[in-house]
C-alpha positions as CSV (number, residue, x, y, z in Angstrom):
1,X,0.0,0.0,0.0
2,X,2.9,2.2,-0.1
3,X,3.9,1.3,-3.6
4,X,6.7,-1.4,-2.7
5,X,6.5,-4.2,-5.4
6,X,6.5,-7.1,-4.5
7,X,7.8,-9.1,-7.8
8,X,5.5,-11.8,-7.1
9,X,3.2,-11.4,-9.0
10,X,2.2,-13.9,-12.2
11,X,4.8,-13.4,-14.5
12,X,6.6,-10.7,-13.2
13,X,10.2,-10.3,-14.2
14,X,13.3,-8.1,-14.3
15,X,15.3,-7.9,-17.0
16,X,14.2,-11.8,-18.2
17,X,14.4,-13.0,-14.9
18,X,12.0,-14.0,-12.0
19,X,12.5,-12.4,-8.4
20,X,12.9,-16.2,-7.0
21,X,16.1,-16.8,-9.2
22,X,17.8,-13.2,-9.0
23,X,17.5,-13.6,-4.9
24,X,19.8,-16.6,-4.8
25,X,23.8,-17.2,-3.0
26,X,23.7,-19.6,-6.9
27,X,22.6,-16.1,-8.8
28,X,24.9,-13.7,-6.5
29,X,27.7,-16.1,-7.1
30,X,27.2,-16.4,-10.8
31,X,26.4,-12.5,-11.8
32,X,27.0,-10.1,-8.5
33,X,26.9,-7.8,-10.8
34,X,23.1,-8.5,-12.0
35,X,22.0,-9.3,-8.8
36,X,23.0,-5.8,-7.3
37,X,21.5,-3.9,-10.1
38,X,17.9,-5.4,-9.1
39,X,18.9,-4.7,-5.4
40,X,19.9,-0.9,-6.4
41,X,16.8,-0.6,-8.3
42,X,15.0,-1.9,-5.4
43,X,16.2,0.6,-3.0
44,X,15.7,3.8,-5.6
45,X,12.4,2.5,-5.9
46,X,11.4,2.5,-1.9
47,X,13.5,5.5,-1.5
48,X,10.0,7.0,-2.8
49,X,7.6,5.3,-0.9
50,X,6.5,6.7,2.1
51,X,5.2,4.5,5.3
52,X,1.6,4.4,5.1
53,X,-0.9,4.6,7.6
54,X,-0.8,1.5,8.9
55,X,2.6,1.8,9.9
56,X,1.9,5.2,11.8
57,X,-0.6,3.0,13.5
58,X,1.8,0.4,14.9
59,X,4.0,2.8,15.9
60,X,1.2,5.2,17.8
61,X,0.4,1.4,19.4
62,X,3.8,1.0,20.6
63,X,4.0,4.2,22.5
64,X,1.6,2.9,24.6
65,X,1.9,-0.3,24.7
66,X,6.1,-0.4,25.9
67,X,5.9,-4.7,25.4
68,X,4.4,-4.2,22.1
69,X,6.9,-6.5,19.4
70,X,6.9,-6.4,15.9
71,X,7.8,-9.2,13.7
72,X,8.1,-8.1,9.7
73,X,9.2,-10.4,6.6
74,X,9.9,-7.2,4.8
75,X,13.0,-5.5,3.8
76,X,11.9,-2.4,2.9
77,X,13.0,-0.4,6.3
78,X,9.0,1.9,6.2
79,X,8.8,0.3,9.8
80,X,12.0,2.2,11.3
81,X,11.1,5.3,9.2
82,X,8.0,5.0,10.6
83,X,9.6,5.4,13.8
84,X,9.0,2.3,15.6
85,X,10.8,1.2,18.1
86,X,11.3,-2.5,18.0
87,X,11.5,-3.9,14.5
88,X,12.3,-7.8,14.3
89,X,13.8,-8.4,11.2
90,X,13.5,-11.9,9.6
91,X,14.4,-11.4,6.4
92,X,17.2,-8.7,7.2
93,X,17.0,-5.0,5.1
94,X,17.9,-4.0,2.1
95,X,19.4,-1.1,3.5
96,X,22.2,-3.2,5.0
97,X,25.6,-4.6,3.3
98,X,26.9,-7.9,4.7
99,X,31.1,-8.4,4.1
100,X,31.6,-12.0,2.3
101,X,34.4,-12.7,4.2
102,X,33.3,-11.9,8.2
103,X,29.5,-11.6,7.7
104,X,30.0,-7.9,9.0
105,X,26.4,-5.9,9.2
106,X,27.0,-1.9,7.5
107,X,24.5,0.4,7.4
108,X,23.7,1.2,3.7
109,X,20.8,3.4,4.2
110,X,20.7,5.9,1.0
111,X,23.2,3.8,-0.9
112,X,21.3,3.5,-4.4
113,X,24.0,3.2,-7.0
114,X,27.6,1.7,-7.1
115,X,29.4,2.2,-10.0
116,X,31.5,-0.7,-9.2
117,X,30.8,-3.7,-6.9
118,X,31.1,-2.8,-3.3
119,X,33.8,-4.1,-0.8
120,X,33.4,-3.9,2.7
121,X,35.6,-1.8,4.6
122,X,36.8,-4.6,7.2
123,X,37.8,-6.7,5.2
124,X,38.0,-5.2,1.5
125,X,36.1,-8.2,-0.3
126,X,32.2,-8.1,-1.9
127,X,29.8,-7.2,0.0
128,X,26.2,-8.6,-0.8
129,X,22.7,-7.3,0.5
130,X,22.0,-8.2,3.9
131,X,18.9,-10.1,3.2
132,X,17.9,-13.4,3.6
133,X,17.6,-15.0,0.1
134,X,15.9,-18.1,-1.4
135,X,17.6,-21.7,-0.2
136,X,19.5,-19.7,3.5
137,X,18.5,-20.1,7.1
138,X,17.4,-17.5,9.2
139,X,19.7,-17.2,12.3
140,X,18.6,-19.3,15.3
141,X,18.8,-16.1,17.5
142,X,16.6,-14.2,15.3
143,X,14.1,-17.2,14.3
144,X,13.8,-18.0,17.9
145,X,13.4,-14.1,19.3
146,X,9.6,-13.9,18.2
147,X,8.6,-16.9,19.4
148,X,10.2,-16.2,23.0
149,X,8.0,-13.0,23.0
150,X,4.7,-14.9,21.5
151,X,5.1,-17.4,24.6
152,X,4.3,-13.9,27.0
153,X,1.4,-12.2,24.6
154,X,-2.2,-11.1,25.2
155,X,-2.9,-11.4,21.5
156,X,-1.2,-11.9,17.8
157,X,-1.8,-9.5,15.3
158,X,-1.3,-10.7,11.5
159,X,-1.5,-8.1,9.1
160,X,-0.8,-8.7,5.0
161,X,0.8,-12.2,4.6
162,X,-0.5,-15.9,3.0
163,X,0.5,-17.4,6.5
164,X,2.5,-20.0,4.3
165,X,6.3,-18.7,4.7
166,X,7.9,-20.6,7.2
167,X,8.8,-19.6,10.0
168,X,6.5,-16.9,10.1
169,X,4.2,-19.5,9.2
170,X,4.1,-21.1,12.5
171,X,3.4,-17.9,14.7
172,X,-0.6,-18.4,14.6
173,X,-0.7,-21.8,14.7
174,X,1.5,-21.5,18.1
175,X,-0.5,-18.8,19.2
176,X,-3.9,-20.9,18.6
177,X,-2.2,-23.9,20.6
178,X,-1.2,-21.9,23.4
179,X,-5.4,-20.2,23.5
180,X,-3.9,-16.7,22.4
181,X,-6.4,-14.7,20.3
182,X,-4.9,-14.7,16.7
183,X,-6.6,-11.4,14.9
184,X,-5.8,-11.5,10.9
185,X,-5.9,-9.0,8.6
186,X,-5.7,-9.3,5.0
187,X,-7.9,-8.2,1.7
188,X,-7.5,-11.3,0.7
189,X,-8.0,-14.9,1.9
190,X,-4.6,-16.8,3.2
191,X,-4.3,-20.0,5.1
192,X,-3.9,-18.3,8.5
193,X,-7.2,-19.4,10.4
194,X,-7.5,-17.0,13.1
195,X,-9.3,-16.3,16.2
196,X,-10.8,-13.0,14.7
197,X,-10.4,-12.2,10.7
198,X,-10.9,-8.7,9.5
199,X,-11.1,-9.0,5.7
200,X,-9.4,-5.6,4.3
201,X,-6.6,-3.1,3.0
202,X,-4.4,-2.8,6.7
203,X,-4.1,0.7,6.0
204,X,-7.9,0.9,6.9
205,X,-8.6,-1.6,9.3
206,X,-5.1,-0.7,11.5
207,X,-6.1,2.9,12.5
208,X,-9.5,1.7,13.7
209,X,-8.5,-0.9,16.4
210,X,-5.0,0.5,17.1
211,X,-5.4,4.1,18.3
């Protein structure tokens, strides 16, 4: 709803090739090059999106609610510029470079063109996005995080997602096992099967039961 694309879509491309295979260690490995043009062109396209209203709403939630956590599969960073607080990444950002060599996090925030390939500065080697691609683990301490904080919640909040990418996926279906009231929202069915489902665009349903 802010204008991110999400390159899922049927049939969607980028120069000839599908978002599945450019986000890849095989494709990064193979063309760096390619694969950070799409990433570049990524970030110069959310450099112009704004966070929407349903972000403000999370964030007005979490001022008064200090125990409030948010868990996001997006990379897009609207969450911090949103201003919220506590943002658990699963997917990592697109605003971050890792080093190839030490796995060292940098900040790239406003990085949107390299006329060469970059190389970290602690090590001096490639640097690749610091995103969690198709075929990698997420980190145990960040997979684990969420769930450690769902174990002491009032309630789960789902907003936007098919409820099928793991481990995401498992959040409302530990939630309904341990009796905590699982609200969806979404405009469109997914195969999350909550406690409450408010069918709708988040940017309209968030403001109404969040501040």
């Amino acid at each position: 709803e802010s204008g991110v694309p999400t390159f899922r879509g049927a049939g969607e491309t980028w120069r000839n090739r599908r978002f599945d295979e450019l986000a890849t260690a095989k494709m990064f490995a193979d063309d760096p090059r390619l694969v950070w043009d799409w990433y570049l062109y990524r970030r110069q396209t959310i450099a112009g999106c704004e966070p929407n209203a349903a972000h403000h709403a999370l964030v007005e939630r979490a001022k008064r609610t200090p125990n409030m956590t948010l868990v996001t599969q997006n990379v897009d960073g609207l969450h911090e510029r949103a201003g919220h607080p506590d943002v658990i990444r699963l997917h990592g950002s697109i605003w971050g470079n890792r080093c190839m060599g030490c796995e060292t996090w940098r900040d790239a925030s406003g990085e949107t063109v390299y006329e060469g390939l970059p190389l970290s500065p602690c090590c001096h080697v490639l640097e690749r996005p610091a995103v969690v691609w198709f075929g990698e683990s997420i980190s145990r301490q960040v997979r684990m995080k969420p769930f450690r904080r769902l174990a002491k919640a009032d309630a789960l909040l789902v907003v936007g997602t098919s409820g099928t990418v793991q481990p995401a996926a498992l959040f409302w279906q530990v939630a309904m096992e341990m009796s905590i009231p699982v609200i969806n929202v979404n405009p469109e069915p997914s195969a999350v099967q909550p406690t409450i489902d408010l069918r709708g665009p988040a940017t309209q349903i968030l403001p109404k039961i969040l501040i």
